[in-house]
C-alpha positions as a Python dict, from the first residue, in 0.01 Angstrom:
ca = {
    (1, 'X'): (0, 0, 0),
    (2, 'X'): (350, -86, -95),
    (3, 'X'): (434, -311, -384),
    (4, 'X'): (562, -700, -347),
    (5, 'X'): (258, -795, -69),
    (6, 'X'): (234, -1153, -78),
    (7, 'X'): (-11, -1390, 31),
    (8, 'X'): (-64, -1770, 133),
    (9, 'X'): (-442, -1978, 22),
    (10, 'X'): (-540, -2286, 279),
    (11, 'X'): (-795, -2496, 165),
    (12, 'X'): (-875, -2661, 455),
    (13, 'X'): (-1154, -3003, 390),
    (14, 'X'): (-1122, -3375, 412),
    (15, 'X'): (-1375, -3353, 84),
    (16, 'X'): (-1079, -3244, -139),
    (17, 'X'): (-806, -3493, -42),
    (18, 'X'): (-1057, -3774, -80),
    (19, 'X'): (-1171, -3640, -400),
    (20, 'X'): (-1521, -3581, -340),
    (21, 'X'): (-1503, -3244, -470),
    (22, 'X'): (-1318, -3067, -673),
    (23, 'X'): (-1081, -2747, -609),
    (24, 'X'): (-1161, -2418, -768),
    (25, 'X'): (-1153, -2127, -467),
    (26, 'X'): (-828, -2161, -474),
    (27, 'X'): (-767, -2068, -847),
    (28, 'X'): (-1021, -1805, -779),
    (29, 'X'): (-850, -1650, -522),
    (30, 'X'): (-520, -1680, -712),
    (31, 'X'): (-659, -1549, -992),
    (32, 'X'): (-832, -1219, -786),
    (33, 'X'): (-484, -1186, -580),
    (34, 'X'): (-210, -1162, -913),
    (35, 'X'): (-476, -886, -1083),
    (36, 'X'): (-463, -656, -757),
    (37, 'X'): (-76, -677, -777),
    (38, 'X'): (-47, -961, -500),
    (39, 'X'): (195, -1228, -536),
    (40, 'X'): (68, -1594, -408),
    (41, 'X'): (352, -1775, -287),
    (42, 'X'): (191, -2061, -149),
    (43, 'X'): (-148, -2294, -209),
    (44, 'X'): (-194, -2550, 91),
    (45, 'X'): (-465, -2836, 87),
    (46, 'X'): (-527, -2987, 447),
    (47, 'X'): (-740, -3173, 653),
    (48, 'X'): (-993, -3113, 898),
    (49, 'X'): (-832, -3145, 1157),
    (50, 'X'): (-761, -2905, 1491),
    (51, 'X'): (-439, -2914, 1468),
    (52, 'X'): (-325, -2923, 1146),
    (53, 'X'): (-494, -2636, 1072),
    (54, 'X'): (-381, -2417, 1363),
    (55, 'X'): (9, -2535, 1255),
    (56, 'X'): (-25, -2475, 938),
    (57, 'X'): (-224, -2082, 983),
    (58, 'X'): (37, -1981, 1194),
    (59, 'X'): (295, -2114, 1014),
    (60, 'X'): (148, -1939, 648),
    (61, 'X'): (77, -1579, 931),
    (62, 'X'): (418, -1542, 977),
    (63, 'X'): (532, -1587, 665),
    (64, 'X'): (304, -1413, 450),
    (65, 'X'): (121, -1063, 439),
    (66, 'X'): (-214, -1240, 413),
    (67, 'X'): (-371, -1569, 454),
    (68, 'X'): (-670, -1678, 278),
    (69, 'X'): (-875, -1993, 475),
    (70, 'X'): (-1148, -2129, 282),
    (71, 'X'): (-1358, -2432, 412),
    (72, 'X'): (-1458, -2574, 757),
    (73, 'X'): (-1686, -2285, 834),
    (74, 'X'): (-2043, -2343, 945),
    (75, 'X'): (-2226, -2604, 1185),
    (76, 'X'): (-2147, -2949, 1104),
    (77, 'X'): (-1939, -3164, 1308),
    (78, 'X'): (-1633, -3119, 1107),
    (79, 'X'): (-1685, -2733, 1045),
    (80, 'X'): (-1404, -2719, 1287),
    (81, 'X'): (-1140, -2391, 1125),
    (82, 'X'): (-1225, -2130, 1338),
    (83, 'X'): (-1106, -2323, 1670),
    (84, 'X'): (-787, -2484, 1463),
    (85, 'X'): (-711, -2055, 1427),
    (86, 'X'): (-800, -2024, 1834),
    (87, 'X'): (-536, -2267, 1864),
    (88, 'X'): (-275, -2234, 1665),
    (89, 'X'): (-259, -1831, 1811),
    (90, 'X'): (-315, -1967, 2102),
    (91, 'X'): (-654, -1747, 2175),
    (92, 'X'): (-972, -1841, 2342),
    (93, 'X'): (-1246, -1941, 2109),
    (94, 'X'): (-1546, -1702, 2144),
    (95, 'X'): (-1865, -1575, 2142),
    (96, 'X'): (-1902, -1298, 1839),
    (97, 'X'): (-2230, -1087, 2020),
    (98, 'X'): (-2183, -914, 1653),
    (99, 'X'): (-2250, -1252, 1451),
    (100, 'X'): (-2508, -1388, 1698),
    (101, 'X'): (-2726, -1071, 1722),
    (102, 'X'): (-2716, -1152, 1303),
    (103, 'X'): (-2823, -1480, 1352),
    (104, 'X'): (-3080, -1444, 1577),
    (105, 'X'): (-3265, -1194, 1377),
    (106, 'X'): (-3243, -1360, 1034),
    (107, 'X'): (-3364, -1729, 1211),
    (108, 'X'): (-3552, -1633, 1503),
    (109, 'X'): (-3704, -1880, 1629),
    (110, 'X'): (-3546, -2132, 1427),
    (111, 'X'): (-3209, -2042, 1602),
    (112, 'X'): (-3060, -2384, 1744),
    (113, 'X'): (-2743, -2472, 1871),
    (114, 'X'): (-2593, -2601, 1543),
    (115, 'X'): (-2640, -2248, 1406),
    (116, 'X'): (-2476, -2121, 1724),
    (117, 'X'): (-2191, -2290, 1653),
    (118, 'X'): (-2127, -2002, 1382),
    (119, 'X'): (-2109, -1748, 1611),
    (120, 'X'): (-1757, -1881, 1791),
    (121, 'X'): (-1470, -1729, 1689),
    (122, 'X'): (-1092, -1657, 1803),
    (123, 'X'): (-1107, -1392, 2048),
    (124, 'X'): (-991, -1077, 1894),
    (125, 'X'): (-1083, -1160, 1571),
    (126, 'X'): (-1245, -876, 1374),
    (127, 'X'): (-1598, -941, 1194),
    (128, 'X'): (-1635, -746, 862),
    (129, 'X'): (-2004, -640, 737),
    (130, 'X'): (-2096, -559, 388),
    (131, 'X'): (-2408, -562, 268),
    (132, 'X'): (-2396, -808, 1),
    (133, 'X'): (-2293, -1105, 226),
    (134, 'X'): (-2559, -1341, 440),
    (135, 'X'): (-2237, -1388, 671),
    (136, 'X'): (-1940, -1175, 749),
    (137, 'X'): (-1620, -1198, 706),
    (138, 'X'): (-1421, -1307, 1000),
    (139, 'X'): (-1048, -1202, 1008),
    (140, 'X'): (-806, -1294, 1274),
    (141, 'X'): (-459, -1116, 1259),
    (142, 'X'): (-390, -1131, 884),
    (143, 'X'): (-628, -1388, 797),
    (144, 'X'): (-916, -1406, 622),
    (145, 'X'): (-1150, -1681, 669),
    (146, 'X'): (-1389, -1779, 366),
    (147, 'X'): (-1637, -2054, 396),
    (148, 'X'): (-1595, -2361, 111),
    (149, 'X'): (-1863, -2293, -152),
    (150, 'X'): (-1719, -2107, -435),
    (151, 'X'): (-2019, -1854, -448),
    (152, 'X'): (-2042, -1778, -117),
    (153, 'X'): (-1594, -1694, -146),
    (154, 'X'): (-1659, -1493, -459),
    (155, 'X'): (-1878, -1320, -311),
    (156, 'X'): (-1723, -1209, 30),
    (157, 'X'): (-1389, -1142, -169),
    (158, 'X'): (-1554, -921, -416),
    (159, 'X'): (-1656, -702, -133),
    (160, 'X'): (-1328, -666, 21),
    (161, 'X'): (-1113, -712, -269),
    (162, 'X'): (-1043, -329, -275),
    (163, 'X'): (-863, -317, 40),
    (164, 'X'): (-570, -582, -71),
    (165, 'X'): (-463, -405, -427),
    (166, 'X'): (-99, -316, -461),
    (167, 'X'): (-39, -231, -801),
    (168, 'X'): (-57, -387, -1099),
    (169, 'X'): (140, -699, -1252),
    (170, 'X'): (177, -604, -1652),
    (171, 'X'): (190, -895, -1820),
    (172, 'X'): (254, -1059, -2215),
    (173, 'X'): (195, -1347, -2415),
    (174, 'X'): (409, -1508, -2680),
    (175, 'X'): (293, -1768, -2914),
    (176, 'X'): (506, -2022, -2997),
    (177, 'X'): (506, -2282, -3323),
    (178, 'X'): (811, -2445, -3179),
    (179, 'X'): (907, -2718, -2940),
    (180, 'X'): (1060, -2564, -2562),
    (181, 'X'): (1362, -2772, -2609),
    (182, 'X'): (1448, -2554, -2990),
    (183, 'X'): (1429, -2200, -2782),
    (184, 'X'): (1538, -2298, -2447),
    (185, 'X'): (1882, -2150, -2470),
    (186, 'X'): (1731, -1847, -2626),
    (187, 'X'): (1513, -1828, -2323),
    (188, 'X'): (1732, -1854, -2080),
    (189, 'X'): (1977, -1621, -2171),
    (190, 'X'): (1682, -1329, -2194),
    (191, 'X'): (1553, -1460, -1870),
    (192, 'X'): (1919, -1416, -1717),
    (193, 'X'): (1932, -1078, -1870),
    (194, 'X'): (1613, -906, -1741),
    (195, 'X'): (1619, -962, -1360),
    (196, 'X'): (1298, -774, -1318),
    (197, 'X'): (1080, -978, -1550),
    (198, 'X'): (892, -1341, -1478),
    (199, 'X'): (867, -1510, -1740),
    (200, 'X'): (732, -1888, -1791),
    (201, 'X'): (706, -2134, -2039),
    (202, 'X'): (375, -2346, -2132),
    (203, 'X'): (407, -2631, -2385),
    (204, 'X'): (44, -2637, -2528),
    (205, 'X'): (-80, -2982, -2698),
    (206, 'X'): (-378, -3021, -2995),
    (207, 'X'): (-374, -2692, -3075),
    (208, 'X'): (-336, -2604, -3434),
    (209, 'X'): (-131, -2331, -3492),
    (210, 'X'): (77, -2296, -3158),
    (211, 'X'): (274, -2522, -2916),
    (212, 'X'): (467, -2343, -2699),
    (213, 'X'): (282, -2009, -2497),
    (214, 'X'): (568, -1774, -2312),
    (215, 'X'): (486, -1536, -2066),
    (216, 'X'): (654, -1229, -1912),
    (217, 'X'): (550, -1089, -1623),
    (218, 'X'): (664, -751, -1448),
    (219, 'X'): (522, -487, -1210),
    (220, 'X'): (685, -212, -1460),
    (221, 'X'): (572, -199, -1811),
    (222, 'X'): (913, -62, -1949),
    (223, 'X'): (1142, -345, -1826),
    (224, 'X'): (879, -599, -1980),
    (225, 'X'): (857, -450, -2280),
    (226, 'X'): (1208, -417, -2301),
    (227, 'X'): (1239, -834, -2250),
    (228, 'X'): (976, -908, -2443),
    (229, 'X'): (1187, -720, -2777),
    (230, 'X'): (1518, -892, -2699),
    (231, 'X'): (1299, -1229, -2691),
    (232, 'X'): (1098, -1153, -2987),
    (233, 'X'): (1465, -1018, -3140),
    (234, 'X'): (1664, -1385, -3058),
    (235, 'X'): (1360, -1616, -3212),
    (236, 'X'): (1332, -1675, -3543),
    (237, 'X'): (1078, -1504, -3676),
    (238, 'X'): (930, -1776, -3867),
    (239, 'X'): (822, -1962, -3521),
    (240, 'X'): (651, -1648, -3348),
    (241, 'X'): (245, -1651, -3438),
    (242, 'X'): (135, -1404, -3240),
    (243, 'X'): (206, -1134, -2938),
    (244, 'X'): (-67, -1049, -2701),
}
């Protein structure tokens, strides 16, 4: 896979805007993405809402070499992500014989029409099997479609994670006992210089030997290290603590 895939995460659930509960798939995923070399350029938070959700998908497809849904997947009356996809692509919403032959022999007679619900999907999509997950993962286009709980995500991702890695980002740390404003010229001019390199700049408070963490970023470890020795070069060394 080439280098410089990028990706879009949708957290899609009325529960987060109000507050109810708190974020972390998306940090997760984030997280995963950057250590299998691809670069997040976007982190939505909407609604549950039909429409919303198809806009936004689409809109996030287009733009980006994969999506990542999480939320609004299951039975409930506002579990409503997979038909927001149907829409927004402008597909059908279907029947998966795949996911219901699943269901039906893991409930039995317990099946009801709630759990049915879980089998509809937009038509096309593919369904992805591994043996680790209770429920597969559904992927429409370039989208992949997690449910909300953070075990169930880490889960399904871990067991697909393989098939999204595009290098490596090579990345170092530079500990700072100095305020951002004292080495922000210094900064910029090595951050002007070395095109290839990310770098960013963390002020860190109540912590007693540091107060500024830099990083550098760069998908080739020559061009980093060769930033990170005209920054360590143009601070004064009395302000550097450490290099990780």
């Amino acid at each position: 896979m080439p280098d410089h895939k990028t990706a879009g995460i949708i957290i899609i659930g009325n529960e987060i805007l109000s507050g109810k509960v708190s974020d972390v798939n998306s940090y997760y995923l984030a997280r995963e993405l950057r250590q299998l070399g691809i670069d997040v350029r976007r982190i939505s938070v909407i609604p549950d809402e039909v429409e919303i959700i198809g806009d936004e998908v689409s809109h996030f497809s287009a733009q980006y070499d994969f999506v990542f849904t999480s939320g609004g997947v299951g039975p409930t009356h506002d579990d409503v992500t997979m038909a927001g996809i149907a829409e927004g692509f402008q597909v059908d919403l279907v029947r998966s014989g795949e996911i219901e032959d699943m269901l039906r022999s893991r409930y039995k007679r317990d099946l009801n029409d709630a759990i049915l619900k879980m089998t509809r999907v937009p038509e096309g999509a593919e369904i992805i099997h591994h043996g680790t997950m209770r429920f597969p993962v559904v992927v429409y286009k370039n989208v992949f479609i997690f449910p909300g709980i953070p075990d169930y995500v880490k889960n399904k991702f871990t067991a697909i994670k393989e098939r999204f890695r595009a290098g490596s980002f090579f990345i170092k740390k530079l500990y700072l006992d100095t305020h951002e404003s004292d080495i922000t010229e210094i900064l910029n001019r090595v951050v002007d210089e070395n095109v290839d390199v990310s770098f960013g700049s963390y002020p860190v408070l109540n912590m007693p030997d540091y107060r500024v963490i830099i990083t550098a970023e760069s998908r080739s470890e020559g061009p980093l290290q060769s930033a990170m020795d005209s920054l360590l070069q143009s601070l004064p060394q009395s302000v550097v603590v450490r290099v990780e």
